[in-house]
C-alpha positions, -999 to 999 in steps of 0.1 A, spaced: -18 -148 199 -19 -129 165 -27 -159 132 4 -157 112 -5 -143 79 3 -173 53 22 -168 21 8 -180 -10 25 -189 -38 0 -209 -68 25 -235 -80 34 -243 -47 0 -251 -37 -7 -266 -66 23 -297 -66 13 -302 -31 -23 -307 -39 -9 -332 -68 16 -353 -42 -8 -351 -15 -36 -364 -40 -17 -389 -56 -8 -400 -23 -43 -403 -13 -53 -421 -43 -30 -445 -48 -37 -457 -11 -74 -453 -12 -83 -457 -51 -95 -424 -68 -136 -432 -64 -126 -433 -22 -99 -404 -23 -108 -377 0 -104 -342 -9 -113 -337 26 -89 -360 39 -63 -344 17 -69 -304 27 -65 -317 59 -36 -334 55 -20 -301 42 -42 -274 61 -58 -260 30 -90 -246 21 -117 -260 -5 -109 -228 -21 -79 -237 -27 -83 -268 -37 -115 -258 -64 -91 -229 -73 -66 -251 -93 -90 -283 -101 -127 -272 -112 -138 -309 -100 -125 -340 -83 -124 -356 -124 -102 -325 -130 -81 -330 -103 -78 -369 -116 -67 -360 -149 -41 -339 -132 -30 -364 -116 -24 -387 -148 -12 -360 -174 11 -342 -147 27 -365 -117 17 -402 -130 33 -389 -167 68 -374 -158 71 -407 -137 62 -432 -167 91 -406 -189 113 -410 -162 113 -451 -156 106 -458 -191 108 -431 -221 139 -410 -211 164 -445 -204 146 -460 -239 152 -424 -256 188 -429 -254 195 -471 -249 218 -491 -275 197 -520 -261 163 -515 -256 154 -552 -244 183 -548 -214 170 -517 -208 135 -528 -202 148 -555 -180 164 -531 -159 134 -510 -158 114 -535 -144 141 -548 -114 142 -510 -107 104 -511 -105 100 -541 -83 129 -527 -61 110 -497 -58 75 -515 -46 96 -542 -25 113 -511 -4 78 -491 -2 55 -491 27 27 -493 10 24 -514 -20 -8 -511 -41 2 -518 -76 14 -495 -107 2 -462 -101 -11 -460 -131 -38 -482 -131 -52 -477 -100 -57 -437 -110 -65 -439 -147 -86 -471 -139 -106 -452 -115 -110 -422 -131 -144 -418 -151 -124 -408 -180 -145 -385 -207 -118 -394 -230 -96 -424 -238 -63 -423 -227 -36 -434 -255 4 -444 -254 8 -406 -266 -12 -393 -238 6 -415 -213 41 -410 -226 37 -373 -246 56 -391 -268 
């Protein structure tokens, strides 16, 4: 039988790699992540991989300034951005949080920390870098 030719589309590939990854190192810690273990997982090539993340480090800051960002703005900057009571909303934030790690299968801790903590960072990361705020 023929091999189905396979459609490529960049960005595609690229926010599965990110998922995939952060998936990977939140359960395994970024020093233990496979990238192996991840291509497999979605039947990619290291080409395609080392096309959109130069090294693993790359592919760790990725993972902070791109998935682990929009969800720090979405649990805490964007309800703070527009709250008449900032100290409710917190309090909310965090029962929505613990909710969250209660229902999941796998709880390892913010998401946060175990990436950025793992990450050989060649820069500090900052509130601004966290939140683009």
């Amino acid at each position: 039988m023929p091999r189905r030719a396979r459609t490529r589309d960049k960005d595609i590939t690229r926010a599965r790699l990110l998922q995939a990854g952060f998936e990977e190192d939140y359960a395994h810690g970024f020093q233990a992540a496979s990238v192996d273990r991840i291509l497999q997982r979605l039947d990619l090539t290291k080409g395609a991989f080392f096309h959109h993340f130069p090294t693993k480090q790359a592919f760790g800051y990725a993972l902070v300034d791109e998935t682990i960002t929009d969800m720090i703005r979405a649990q805490w900057v964007a309800p703070l951005a527009t709250s008449l009571d900032p100290l409710t909303t917190i309090a909310d934030a965090f029962e929505s949080g613990v909710r969250v790690l209660e229902a999941a299968p796998l709880n390892l801790g913010c998401p946060l920390n175990n990436v950025a903590g793992n990450v050989t960072l060649g820069r500090r990361l900052s509130a601004t870098d966290a939140t683009g705020v």
